[in-house]
C-alpha positions in Angstrom: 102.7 75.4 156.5 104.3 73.8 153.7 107.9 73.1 154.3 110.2 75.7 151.6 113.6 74.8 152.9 115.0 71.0 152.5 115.3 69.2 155.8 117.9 67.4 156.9 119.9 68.4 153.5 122.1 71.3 155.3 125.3 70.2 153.5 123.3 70.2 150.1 121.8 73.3 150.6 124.8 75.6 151.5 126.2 74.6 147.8 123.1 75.4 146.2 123.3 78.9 148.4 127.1 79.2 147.2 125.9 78.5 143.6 123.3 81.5 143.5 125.3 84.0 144.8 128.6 83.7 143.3 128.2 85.5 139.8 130.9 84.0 137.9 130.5 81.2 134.7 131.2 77.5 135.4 129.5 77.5 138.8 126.3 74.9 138.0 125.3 72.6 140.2 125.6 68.8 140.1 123.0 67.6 142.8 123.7 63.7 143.8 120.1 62.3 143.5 119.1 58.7 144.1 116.7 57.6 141.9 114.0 56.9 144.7 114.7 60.1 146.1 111.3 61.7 144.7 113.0 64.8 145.4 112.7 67.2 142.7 109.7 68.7 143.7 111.4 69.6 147.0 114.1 70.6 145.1 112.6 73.0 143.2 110.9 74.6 146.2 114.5 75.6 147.7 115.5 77.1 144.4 111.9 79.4 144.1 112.9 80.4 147.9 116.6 81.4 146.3 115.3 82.4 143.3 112.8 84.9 145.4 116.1 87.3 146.7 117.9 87.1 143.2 117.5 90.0 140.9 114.6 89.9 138.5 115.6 89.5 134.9 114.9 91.5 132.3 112.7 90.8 129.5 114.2 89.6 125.8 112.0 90.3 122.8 113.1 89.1 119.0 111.9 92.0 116.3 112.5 92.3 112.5 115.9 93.1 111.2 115.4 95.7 108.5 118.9 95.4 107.7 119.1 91.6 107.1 115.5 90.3 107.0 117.0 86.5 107.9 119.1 87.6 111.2 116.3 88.7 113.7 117.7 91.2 116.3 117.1 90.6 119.9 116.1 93.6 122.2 116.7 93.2 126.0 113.9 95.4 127.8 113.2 96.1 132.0 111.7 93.6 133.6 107.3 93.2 132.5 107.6 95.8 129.4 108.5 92.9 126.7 104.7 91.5 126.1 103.7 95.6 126.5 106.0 96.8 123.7 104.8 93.9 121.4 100.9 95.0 122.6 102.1 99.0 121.8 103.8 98.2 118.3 100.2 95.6 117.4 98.0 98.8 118.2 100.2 101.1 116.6 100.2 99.3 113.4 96.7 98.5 113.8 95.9 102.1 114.1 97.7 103.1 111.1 96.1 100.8 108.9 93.4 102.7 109.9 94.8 106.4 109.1 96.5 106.3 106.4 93.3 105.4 104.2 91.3 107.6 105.9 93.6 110.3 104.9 94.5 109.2 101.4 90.6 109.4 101.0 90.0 112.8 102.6 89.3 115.6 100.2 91.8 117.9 101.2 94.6 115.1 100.1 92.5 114.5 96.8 92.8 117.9 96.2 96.1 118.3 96.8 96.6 115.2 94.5 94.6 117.0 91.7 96.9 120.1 92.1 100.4 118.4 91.8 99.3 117.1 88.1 97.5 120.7 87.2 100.0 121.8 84.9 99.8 118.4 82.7 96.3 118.2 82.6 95.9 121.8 81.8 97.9 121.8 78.9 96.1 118.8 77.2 93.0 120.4 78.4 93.9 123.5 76.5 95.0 121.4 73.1 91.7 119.8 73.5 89.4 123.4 73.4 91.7 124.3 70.5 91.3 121.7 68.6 87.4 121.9 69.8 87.1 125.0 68.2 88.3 124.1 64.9 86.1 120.9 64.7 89.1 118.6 65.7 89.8 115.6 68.3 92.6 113.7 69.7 92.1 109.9 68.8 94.5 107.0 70.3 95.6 104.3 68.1 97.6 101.3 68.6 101.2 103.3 67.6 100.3 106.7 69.8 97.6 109.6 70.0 96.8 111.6 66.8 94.3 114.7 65.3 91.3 113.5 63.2 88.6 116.7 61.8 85.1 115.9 63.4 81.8 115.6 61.2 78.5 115.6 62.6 80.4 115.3 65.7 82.2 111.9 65.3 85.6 112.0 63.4 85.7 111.3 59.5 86.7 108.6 57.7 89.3 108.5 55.0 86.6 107.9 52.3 84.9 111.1 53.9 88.1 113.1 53.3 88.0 112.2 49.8 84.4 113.3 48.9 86.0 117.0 49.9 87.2 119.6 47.8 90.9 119.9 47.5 91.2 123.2 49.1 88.9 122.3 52.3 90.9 119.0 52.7 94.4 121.2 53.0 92.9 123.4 55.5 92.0 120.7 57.7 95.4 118.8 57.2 97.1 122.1 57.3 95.1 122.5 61.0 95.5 118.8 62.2 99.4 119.2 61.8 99.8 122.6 63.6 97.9 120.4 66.6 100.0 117.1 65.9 102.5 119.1 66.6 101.3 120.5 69.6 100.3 117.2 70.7 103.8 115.8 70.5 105.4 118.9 71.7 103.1 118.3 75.1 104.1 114.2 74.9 107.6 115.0 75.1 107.4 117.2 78.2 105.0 114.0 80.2 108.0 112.2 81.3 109.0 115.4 83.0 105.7 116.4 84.3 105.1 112.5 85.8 108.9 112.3 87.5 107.5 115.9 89.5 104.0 114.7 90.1 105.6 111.7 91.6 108.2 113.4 93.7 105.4 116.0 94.6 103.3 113.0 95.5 106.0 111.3 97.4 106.6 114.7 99.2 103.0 115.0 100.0 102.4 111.6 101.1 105.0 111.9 103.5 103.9 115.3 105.0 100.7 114.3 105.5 101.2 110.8 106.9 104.6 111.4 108.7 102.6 113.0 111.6 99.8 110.2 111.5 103.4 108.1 112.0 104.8 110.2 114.6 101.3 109.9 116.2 101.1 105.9 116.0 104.3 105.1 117.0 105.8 108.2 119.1 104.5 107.1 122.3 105.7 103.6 121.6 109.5 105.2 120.9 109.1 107.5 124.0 108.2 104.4 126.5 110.4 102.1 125.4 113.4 103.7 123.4 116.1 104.9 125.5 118.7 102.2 124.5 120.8 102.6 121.6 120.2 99.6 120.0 116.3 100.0 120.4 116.9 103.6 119.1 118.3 102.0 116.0 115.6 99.7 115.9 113.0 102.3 115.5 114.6 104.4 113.6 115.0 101.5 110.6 111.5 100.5 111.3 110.0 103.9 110.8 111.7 104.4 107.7 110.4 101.0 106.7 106.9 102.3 107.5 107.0 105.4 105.2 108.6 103.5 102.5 105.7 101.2 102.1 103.2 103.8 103.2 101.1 102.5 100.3 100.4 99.4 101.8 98.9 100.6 104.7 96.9 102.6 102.4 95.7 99.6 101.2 96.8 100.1 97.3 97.4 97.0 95.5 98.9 97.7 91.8 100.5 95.2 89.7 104.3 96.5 90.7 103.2 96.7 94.8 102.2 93.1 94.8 104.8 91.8 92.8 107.3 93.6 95.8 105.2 92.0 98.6 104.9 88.6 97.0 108.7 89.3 97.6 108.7 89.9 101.1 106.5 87.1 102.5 104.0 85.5 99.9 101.0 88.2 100.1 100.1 91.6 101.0 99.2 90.8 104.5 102.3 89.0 105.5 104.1 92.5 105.0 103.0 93.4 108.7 104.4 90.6 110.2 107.8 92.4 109.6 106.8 95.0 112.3 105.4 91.9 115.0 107.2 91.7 118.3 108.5 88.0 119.9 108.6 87.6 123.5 111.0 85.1 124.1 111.4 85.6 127.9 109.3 87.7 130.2 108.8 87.4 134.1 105.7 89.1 133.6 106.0 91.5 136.7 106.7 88.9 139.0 109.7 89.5 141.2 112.7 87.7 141.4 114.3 85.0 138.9 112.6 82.0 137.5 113.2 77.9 138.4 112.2 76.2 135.5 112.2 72.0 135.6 112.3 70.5 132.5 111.1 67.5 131.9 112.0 66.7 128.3 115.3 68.1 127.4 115.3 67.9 123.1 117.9 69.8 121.7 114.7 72.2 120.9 113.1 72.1 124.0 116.3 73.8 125.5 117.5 76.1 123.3 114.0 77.2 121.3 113.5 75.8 118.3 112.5 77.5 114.5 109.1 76.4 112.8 109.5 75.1 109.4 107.7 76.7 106.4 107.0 75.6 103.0 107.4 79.1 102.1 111.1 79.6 100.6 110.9 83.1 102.5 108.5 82.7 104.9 109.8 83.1 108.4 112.5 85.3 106.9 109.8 88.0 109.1 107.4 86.0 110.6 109.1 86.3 113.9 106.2 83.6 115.3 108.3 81.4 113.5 110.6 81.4 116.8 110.3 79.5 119.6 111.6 80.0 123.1 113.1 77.3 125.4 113.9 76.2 128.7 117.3 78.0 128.8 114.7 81.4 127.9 112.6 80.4 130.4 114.9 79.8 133.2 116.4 83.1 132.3 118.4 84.4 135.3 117.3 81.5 138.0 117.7 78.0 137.6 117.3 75.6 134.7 116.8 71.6 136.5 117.2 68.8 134.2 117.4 65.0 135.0 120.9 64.2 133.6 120.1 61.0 132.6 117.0 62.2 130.6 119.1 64.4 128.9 122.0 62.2 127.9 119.2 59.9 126.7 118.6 62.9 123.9 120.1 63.3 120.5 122.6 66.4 120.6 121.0 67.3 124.4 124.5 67.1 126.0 126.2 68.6 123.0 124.1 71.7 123.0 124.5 72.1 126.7 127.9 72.1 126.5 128.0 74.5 123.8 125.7 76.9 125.2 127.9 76.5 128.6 130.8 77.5 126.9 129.5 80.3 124.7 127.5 81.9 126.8 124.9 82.4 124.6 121.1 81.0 123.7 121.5 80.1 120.0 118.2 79.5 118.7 118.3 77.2 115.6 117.5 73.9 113.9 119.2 70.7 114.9 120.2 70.1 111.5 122.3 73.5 111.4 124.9 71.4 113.2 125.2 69.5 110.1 124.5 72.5 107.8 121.5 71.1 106.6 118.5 73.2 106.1 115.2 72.2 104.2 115.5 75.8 102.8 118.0 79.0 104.0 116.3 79.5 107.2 116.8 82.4 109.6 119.5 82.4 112.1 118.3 84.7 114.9 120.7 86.9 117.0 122.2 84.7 120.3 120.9 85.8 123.7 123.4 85.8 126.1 122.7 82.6 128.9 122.6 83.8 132.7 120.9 80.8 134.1 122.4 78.8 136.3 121.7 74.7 135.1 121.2 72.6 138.0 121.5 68.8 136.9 120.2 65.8 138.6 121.7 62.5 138.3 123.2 59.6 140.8 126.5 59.1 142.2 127.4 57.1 139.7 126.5 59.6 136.6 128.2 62.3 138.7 131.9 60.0 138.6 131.4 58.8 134.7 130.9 62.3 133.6 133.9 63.4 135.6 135.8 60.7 134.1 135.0 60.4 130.3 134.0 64.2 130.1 137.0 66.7 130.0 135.3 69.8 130.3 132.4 68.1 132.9 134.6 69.8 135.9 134.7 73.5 133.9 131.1 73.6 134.2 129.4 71.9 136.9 132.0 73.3 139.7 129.4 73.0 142.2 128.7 69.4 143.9 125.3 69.0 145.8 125.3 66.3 147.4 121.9 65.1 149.2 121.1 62.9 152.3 119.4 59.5 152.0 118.4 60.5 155.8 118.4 62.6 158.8 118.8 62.1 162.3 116.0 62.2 164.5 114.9 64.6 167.3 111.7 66.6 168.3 112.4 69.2 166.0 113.5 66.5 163.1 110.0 65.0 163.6 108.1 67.9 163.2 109.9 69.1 160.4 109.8 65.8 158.6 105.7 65.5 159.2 105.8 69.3 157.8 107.4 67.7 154.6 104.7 65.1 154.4 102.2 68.1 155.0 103.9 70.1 152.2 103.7 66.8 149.9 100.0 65.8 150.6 99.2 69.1 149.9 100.8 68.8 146.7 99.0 65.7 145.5 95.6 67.0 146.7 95.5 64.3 149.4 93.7 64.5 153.0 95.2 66.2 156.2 96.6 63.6 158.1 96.0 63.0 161.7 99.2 62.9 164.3 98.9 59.2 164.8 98.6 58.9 161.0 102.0 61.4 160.5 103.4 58.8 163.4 103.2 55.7 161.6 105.1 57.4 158.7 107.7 58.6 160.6 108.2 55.0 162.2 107.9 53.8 158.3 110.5 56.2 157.1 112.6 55.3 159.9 112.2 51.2 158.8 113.3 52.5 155.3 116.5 54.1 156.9 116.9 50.5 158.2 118.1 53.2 161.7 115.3 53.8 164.8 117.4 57.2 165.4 117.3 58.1 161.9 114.5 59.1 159.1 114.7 58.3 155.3 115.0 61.1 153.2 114.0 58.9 150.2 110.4 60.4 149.5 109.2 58.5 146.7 108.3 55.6 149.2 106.7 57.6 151.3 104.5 59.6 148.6 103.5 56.2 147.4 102.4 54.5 151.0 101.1 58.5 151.6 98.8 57.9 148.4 97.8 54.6 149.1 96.7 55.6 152.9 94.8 58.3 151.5 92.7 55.4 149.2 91.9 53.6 151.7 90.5 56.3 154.1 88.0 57.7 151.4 87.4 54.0 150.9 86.7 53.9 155.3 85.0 57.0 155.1 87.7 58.9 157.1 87.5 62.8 156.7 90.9 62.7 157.4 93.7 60.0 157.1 93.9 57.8 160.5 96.7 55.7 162.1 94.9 52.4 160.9 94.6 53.8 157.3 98.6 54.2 156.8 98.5 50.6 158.9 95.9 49.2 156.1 98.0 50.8 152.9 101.3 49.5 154.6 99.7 45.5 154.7 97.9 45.8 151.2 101.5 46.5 149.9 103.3 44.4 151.8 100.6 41.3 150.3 100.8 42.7 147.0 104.7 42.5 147.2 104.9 39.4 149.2 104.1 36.3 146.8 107.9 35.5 146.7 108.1 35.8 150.5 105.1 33.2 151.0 106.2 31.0 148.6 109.9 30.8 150.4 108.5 30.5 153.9 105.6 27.6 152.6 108.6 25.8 151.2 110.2 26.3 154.7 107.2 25.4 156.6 106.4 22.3 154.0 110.4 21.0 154.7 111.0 21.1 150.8 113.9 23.9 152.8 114.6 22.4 156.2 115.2 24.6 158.9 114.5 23.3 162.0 113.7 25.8 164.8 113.4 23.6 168.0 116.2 21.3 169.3 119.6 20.9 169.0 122.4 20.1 166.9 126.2 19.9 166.3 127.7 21.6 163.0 124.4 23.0 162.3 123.1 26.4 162.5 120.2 29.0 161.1 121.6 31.7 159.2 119.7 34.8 157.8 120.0 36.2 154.4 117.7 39.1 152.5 115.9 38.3 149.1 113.5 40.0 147.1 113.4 42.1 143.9 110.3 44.5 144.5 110.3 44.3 147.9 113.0 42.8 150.9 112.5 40.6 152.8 114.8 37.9 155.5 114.7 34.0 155.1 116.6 31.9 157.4 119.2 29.4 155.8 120.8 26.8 157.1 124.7 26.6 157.3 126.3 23.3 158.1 130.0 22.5 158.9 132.1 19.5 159.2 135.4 19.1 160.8 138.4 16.8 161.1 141.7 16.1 161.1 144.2 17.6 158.4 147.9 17.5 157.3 149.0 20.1 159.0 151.0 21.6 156.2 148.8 23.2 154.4 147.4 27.5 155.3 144.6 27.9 157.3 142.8 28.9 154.6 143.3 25.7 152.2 142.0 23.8 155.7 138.7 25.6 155.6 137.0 24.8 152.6 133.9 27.2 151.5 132.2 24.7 149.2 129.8 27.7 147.6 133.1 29.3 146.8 134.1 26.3 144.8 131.4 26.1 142.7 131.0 29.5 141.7 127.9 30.2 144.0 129.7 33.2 146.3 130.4 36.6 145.8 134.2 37.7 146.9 132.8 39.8 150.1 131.1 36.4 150.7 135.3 35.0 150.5 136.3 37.5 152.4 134.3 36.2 155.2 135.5 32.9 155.1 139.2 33.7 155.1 139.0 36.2 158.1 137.0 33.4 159.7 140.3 31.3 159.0 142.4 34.3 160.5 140.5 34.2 163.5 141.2 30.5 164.0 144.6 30.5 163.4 144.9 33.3 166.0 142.7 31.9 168.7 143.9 28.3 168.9 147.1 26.5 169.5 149.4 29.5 168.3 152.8 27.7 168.6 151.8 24.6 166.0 150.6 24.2 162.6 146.4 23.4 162.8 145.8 19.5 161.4 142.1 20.5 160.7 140.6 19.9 157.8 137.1 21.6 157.6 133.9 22.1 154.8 131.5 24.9 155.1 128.1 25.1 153.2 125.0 26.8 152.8 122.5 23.9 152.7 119.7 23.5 149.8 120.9 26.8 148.4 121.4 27.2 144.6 121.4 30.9 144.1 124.5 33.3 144.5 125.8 33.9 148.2 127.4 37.2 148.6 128.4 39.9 151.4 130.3 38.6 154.9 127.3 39.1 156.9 127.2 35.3 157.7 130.6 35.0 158.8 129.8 34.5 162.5 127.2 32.2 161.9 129.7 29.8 159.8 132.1 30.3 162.4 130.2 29.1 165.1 128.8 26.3 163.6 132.6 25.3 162.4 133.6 25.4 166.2 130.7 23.2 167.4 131.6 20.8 164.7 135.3 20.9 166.4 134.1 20.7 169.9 130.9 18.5 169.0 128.7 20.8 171.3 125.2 21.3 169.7 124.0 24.4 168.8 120.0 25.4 169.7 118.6 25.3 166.5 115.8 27.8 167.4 118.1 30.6 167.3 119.0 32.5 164.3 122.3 34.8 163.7 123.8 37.2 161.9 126.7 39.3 161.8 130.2 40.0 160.1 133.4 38.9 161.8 136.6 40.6 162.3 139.5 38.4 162.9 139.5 39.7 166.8 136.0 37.7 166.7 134.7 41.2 167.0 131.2 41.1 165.5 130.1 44.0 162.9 127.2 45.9 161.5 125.2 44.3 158.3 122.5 45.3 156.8 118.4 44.7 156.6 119.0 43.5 160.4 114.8 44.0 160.5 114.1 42.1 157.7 116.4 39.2 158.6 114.5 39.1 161.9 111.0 39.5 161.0 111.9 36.5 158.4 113.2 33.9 161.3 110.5 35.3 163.1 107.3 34.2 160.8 109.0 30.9 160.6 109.2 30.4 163.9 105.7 32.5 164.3 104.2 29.9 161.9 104.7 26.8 163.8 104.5 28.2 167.2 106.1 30.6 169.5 108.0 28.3 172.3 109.4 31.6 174.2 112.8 29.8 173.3 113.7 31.4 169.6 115.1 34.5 168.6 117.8 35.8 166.5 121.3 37.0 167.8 122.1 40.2 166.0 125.6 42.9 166.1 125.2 45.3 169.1 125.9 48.0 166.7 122.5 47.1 164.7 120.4 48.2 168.0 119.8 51.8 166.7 118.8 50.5 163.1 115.8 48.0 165.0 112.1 49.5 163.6 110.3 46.4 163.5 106.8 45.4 162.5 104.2 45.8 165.9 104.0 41.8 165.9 107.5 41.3 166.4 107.7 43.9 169.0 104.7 42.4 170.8 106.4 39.2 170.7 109.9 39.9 172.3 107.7 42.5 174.9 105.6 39.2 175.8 109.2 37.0 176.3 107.7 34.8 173.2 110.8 36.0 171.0 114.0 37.1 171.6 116.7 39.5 170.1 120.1 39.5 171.7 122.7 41.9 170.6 126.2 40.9 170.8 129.4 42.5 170.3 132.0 39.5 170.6 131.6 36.2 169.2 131.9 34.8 172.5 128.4 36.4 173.9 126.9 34.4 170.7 128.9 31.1 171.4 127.7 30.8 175.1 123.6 32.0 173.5 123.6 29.0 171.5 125.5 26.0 173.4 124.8 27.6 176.5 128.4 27.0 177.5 130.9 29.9 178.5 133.6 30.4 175.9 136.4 30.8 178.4 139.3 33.4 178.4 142.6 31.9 178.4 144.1 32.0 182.0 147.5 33.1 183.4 149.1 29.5 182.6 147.9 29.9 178.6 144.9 27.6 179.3 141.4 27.9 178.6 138.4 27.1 181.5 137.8 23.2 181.7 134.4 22.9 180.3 134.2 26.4 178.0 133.8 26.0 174.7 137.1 27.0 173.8 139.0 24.8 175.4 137.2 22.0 173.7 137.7 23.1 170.5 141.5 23.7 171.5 141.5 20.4 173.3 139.7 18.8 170.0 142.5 20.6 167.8 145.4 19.1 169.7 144.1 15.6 169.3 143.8 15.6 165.8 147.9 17.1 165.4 148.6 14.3 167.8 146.6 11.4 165.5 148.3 12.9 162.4 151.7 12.6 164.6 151.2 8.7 165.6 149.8 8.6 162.2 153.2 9.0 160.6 151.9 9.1 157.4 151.0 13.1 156.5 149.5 13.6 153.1 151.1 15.0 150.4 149.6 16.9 147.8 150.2 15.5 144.5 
């Protein structure tokens, strides 16, 4: 089953654990990351298995504020009902675009209509048959309405008037002003009649579509209402609805259009105002979210608002608004790569202020600068409940802490993860369920238990520890990828032993061209190392190169002794000619000095030493650091005292203490599968090997060749844990313990270098002539 917990990560996963229960602000989560780690997919898996017991969120929904068109409100709603109420409010709108023409066309309403302006129509209706009666009609001119006497049934001219007798044309002026007067006695009273057919109107229109209102969005307020700021919410959008209860009817006059030109650029953007935004929903699922964002812009975390070209455009087009991660991780977890988002304009600053608010602010990035392209809207904050879970290295982790005051107030929580795990049955298994878990991921073939083997022993050579696996995944994925390649290429149905075997060589050659090149120059003696015979002052060290990939090279350290003033420190005797030039790091110095301590301790304690002594790595002309050939310099040092030879086909490495205590170092494999091709290269004599620190035992994973090789007595590896073990290795002479009378052995190694150290403070005696420094 695929592995939901992280192994071997028990100290990292009790804070994450801490961080999602405790319910209290400032308690993100730092998680120490190396880059190579690969382990964010992992990660994410814990949190979806915390996030699974957390409480589910509730759903967050923007809608139109009726109140101040420019500051959308935001509605908080259970859990799953946000994408549901903006469905209900679409249909309910839908359906009364519907209604309300259907009623505003029905005959009832029109006859209804025709009622409320009865009494106007009547009263011009009944001027009209008077004046039809007495041969008369009403006329309108460019100044008003006015009575003109009919002939023939169309009304007479002026030159008509004139052809008639003097007493016919009174009577019909005498008649036309009686019904002038009527006329403008039944003008005056319109404005009255108009104000009460349109407050009758009015009154009817909203009886007769208030219930189709009710209807359309009553079940809507039942379901989701409840809250008092969504009861406030409906009630200002429902007296929106029967204020521009026209629209929906679909009229379009001169005066309506001018209005919604107003409120968003056309007639059809009016319903926008009554569209519903989700910003956040879980969508039934249970428990919180984890949401890893890859690309942390200041708009890709806090939502973002579209532009328009439209002065008041997404003043109510709510789609104008965007969500972002801190919406989406709403109530779980929010993961960002810190480095990623210090990389982004304004993507730390906008953490940090929606850390210390509180709240999801939702604007533009130029609002931080009060610079809009026009007055956009400025939707209400939603408060921020997810807890931010940031990835970085060690190294991010301590700059922040440093140069970041308020770093501390936030991220409370360190999580710091294992670069490996020790092994045991149960380690293994887990370990090959993790590479189960990520070949599943990456679609890649089961592998078989030999396969899963070789990756554990592969991991365990990246942990440079046999009792310990690497926890650094991205190496793993990759040589997991590249095993899978080659057994579609083999035609294995699943991935084999020998296909991890043929992924690990075709990266090792692809990696290797630096490696080759070193040991040709080796093998070609443009580098001499010599790995047969023997020599005085002369011995192989072992040193780790390589930019893409490690690897070990033996180099060869010479030393050359003699007799010295006597006056000056141990140190100024010994003289570390890479450290003179500028060739040697200071850990390199360090070795070279305790070296010094441990002569000066060791030999002839009562007098000054009159040794004079130079130590150098040969034919090298790169930089020398870290004190892992310490013991190697030393022992070629004290054959050149003693002049015993060293066996040249032996290799060593190892830090000194000034005890003559040998330490740990590091890439112990690599330095002894590079001796070992050397030595491979010209022929195995079943005399070489390398002499590594006792304490390096547990970190041996080496290549099958190697093992082969030291099984068959063709190679060797000795451990050592005293300088003196290495010493009688290479001369093949004891070093000797001084005895009761404060004397080394006759014939060890010590007691000619002691003997040899003596003779020169005796020459520089006889001499009589010690050198001053100038």
């Amino acid at each position: 089953p695929d592995s939901a917990v992280m192994i071997g990560q028990d100290r990292a996963s009790e804070a994450l654990d801490f961080a999602a229960s405790i319910v209290r602000p400032g308690y993100n989560v730092f998680v120490v990351n190396s880059q190579d780690s690969g382990y964010a997919s992992t990660l994410v898996r814990h949190l979806e298995s915390l996030a699974e017991d957390m409480p589910t969120p509730n759903d967050w929904v923007y809608v139109y504020n009726f109140q101040n068109p420019r500051k959308p409100q935001a509605l908080n709603l259970p859990s799953g009902l946000g994408p549901k109420f903006k469905k209900a409010m679409a249909n309910a709108v839908a359906n009364l675009r519907q209604t309300i023409p259907a009623i505003f066309d029905s005959d009832e309403y029109q006859a209804r209509l025709e009622s409320i302006d009865r009494e106007a129509n009547d009263a011009i209706q009944a001027l009209q048959d008077k004046a039809d009666a007495v041969n008369v009609t009403i006329t309108s001119t460019g100044s008003g309405f006015k009575m003109v006497p009919l002939r023939d049934g169309r009304p007479m001219t002026e030159a008509e008037m004139d052809t008639l007798s003097p007493g016919e044309r009174r009577r019909l002026e005498i008649i036309v002003e009686q019904l002038e007067e009527e006329l403008q006695a039944i003008i005056q009273r319109l404005p009255e009649w108009e104000r009460r057919s349109k407050q009758m109107t009015q009154e009817l229109q909203e009886q007769v579509c208030s219930h189709a209102v009710g209807k359309a969005f009553g079940p809507v307020n039942k379901t989701f209402g409840g809250g008092k700021k969504i009861d406030r919410y409906f009630k200002a959008m429902l007296d929106d609805v029967m204020e521009n209860i026209e629209v929906f009817a679909g009229e379009d006059d001169d005066e309506e259009s001018s209005v919604l030109s107003r409120l968003g650029g056309g007639g059809e953007n009016i319903f926008h105002k009554y569209d519903v935004n989700v910003v956040f929903t879980r969508g039934g699922n249970v428990g919180a979210p984890v949401h890893l964002e890859n690309h942390p812009t200041y708009g890709r975390l806090v939502g973002s608002i579209k532009p328009s070209s439209d002065i008041a455009g997404p003043a109510h087009d709510l789609s104008a608004i965007s969500s972002g991660a801190f919406h989406r991780a709403m109530g779980g977890f929010l993961v960002l790569d810190v480095e990623e988002l210090l990389q982004m304009p304004l993507g730390w600053d906008v953490l940090k202020r929606s850390l210390r608010s509180g709240e999801i602010t939702v604007d533009m990035p130029g609002a931080w600068y009060g610079e809009y392209g026009h007055e956009g809207i400025e939707p209400e904050p939603i408060p921020l409940t997810c807890k931010v879970v940031l990835l970085g290295d060690r190294y991010l982790h301590y700059r922040l802490t440093v140069l970041d005051g308020e770093f501390d107030e936030f991220f409370k929580v360190l999580a710091d993860l294992s670069e490996d795990m020790p092994r045991d049955d149960n380690a293994d298994k887990e370990f090959c369920q993790l590479l189960a878990t990520i070949a599943r991921e990456h679609s890649m073939r089961s592998f078989s238990a030999g396969a899963l083997g070789r990756l554990v022993e592969e991991s365990a050579r990246e942990a440079e520890d046999a009792e310990k696996v690497s926890l650094l995944l991205s190496p793993i994925k990759d040589l997991m990828i590249e095993a899978d390649h080659w057994a579609l290429v083999n035609g294995h149905v699943r991935v084999m032993a020998e296909d991890v075997d043929q992924a690990t060589k075709a990266r090792d050659r692809r990696n290797s061209q630096i490696r080759e090149r070193s040991h040709e120059y080796i093998l070609r003696e443009f580098v001499q190392i010599d790995t047969s015979g023997k020599k005085v002052g002369q011995i192989n060290g072992l040193v780790v190169s390589g930019l893409n990939q490690a690897f070990g090279r033996p180099s060869r350290i010479t030393a050359r002794a003699r007799m010295g003033d006597g006056h000056r420190t141990v140190i100024e005797q010994v003289v570390d000619i890479q450290s003179e030039v500028d060739l040697s790091g200071s850990s390199h110095s360090k070795g070279v000095m305790v070296l010094s301590g441990f002569l000066q301790s060791r030999y002839v304690p009562n007098q000054p030493l009159s040794l004079s002594a130079t130590l150098v790595f040969e034919q090298s002309h790169s930089f020398v650091d870290g004190d892992s050939a310490s013991c190697a310099e030393l022992c070629a040092l004290l054959s050149s005292i003693a002049n015993v030879p060293i066996r040249q086909g032996i290799a060593i490495t190892g830090a000194l203490s000034q005890p003559g205590e040998v330490h740990a170092i590091g890439g112990v494999n690599e330095k002894i599968e590079g001796f070992f091709d050397i030595c491979s290269a010209r022929g195995l004599d079943g005399t070489q090997g390398v002499i590594i620190p006792s304490k390096n035992v547990s970190d041996l994973m080496l290549r099958l060749d190697v093992v082969e090789a030291v099984a068959a007595k063709k190679f060797h590896v000795w451990a050592v844990d005293h300088v003196d073990e290495a010493l009688q290795i290479l001369t093949g002479l004891a070093a000797g313990e001084r005895g009761r009378k404060g004397q080394f052995p006759r014939g060890s190694l010590n007691r000619k270098v002691e003997d040899q150290l003596l003779e020169f403070e005796t020459a520089r005696r006889r001499s009589n002539r010690p050198w001053r420094r100038k």
